[in-house]
N, C-alpha and C positions, 0 to 999 in steps of 0.2 A: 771321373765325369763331374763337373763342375754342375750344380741346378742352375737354371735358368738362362745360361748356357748355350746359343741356337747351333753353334758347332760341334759340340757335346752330343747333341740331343740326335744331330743328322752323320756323326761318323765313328761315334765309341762305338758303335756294335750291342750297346746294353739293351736287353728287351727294356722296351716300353719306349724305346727313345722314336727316334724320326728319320733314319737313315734310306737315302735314297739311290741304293746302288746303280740304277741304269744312267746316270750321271759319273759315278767316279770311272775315271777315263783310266787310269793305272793304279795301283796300290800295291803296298807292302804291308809289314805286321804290323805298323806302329802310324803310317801314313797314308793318306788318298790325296789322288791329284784328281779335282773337279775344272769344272767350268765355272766362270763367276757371274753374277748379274755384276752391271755397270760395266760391262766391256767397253770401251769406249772404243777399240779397235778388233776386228776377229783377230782370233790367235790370243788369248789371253785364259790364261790358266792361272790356279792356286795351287798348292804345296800344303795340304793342312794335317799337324798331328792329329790321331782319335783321340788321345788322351790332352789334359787341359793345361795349354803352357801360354803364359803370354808373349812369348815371341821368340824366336830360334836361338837366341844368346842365351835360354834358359837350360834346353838340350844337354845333356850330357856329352861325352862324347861318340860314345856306341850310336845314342841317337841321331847326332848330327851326318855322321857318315853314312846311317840307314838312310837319311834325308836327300845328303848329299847322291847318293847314288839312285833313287827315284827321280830325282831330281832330271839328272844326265838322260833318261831314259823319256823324262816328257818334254827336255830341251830338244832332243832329236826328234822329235814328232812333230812337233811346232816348228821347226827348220826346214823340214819336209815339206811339211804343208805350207807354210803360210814366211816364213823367210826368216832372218835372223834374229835371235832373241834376248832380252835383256830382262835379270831380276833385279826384283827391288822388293824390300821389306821396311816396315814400318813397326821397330822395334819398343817396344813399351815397356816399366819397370812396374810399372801399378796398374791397376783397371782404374777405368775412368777418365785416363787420360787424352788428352786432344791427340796424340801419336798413332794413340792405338784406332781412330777412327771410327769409330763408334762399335766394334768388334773385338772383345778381349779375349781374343784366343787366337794364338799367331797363324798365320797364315805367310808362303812367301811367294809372291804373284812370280810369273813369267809371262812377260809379254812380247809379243813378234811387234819390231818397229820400224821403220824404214827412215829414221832419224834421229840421231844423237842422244838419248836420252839420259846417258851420264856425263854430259859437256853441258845441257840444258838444265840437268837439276843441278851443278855446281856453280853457275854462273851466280855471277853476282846478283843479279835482278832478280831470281829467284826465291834466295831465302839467305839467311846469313848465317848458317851453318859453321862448324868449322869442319873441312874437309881433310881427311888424309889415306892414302894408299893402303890396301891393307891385302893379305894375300887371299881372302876369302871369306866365306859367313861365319868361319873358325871363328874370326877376328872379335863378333858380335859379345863374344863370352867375356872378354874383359868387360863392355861396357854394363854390362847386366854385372857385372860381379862392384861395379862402380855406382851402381844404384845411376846410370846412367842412357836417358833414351836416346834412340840415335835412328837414322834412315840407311839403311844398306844399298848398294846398286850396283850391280858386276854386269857387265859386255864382256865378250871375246875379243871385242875391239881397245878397249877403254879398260881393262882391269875389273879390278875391286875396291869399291871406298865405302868407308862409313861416314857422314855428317852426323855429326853432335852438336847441343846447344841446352841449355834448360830447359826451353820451349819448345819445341816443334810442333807446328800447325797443321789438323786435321785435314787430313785427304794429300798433302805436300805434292805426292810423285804422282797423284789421277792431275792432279791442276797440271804440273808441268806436260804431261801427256794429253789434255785436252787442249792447253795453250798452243804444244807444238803440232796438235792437228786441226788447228785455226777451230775449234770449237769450246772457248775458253769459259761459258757457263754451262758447260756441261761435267761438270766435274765429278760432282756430287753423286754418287752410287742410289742413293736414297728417293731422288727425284728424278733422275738417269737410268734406267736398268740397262738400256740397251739389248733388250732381250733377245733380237735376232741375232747380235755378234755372236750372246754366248752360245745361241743353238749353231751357228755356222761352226763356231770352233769346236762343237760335241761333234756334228755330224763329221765332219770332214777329217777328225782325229779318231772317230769309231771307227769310218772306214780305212784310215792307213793302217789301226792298230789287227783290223779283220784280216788283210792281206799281209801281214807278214808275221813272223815267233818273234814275241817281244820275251826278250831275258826278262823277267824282273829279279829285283836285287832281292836279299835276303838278310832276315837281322841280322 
């Protein structure tokens, strides 16, 4: 548990901290899947370790695939409900950096879209990334072992790619997600909460998780 910390403090499980279980929608030993402020669409979920890592490329491997399988188990939920889904993570090598978006503790969004959002974050007018194929969030571990920040974004439709660059600009994939839902100053989580999306995506996902035996994965 990292101090100071606001993701530490609401999912390690350590007395004294700030955990807010009637929120986390699924969990395993090592991860919770919440709801976010700044939804800018319903259907928008986190992926977040309890324990203090700055971004999935830091993971081990045991961990990753603990991830990886919570993961499958709140893509289906989100499919269900709210229609096809796309992750994206915003990988960082240090705190403080513009990547990490003003939250140093990794997180890896999934969001239900009904528009291209790995054709839209690799376009040119986007950002200038460099982009290439990759087979999965495996992939993220080289670039964390390169002292290198990078953007992840895997579809069902569209693959798996990481963008890399020196710089990567804070908030990157909410901008391209608010631009492709014609609401392009809205990006910003901090003046944005969105606070109805994220209760529509708590309620409507409590209730598909009520009605049926969800497996959860196991470390």
């Amino acid at each position: 548990m990292r101090t100071g910390c606001k993701f530490c403090q609401k999912f390690s499980g350590v007395v004294g901290g700030e955990e807010i279980p009637d929120r986390v929608l699924f969990e395993s030993e090592n991860f919770v899947v919440v709801p976010t402020i700044g939804s800018i669409v319903p259907g928008w979920l986190l992926v977040v370790p309890r324990s203090h890592f700055l971004s999935a490329g830091s993971l081990d491997a045991a961990l990753l695939q603990e991830l990886i399988c919570l993961r499958s188990t709140a893509e289906e939920a989100l499919r269900d409900c709210f229609g096809s889904v796309t992750c994206f993570e915003h990988g960082a090598v240090r705190e403080c950096e513009s990547v990490g978006c003003g939250v140093d503790h990794a997180h890896l969004h999934l969001v239900a879209s009904k528009f291209d959002l790995v054709a839209n974050a690799k376009a040119p007018s986007t950002s200038q990334l460099h982009w290439r194929e990759v087979a999965g969030i495996q992939a993220a571990t080289a670039c964390i072992a390169e002292q290198m920040p990078y953007v992840f974004v895997e579809s069902a439709s569209e693959g798996a790619w990481i963008g890399t660059g020196s710089i990567i600009e804070s908030q990157l994939m909410r901008k391209v997600i608010a631009t492709s839902m014609d609401q392009p100053g809205c990006w910003d989580w901090k003046t944005h909460p969105f606070e109805s999306n994220a209760n529509e995506t708590y309620y409507r996902l409590k209730a598909w998780k009520d009605n049926r035996v969800v497996l959860l994965p196991h470390a």
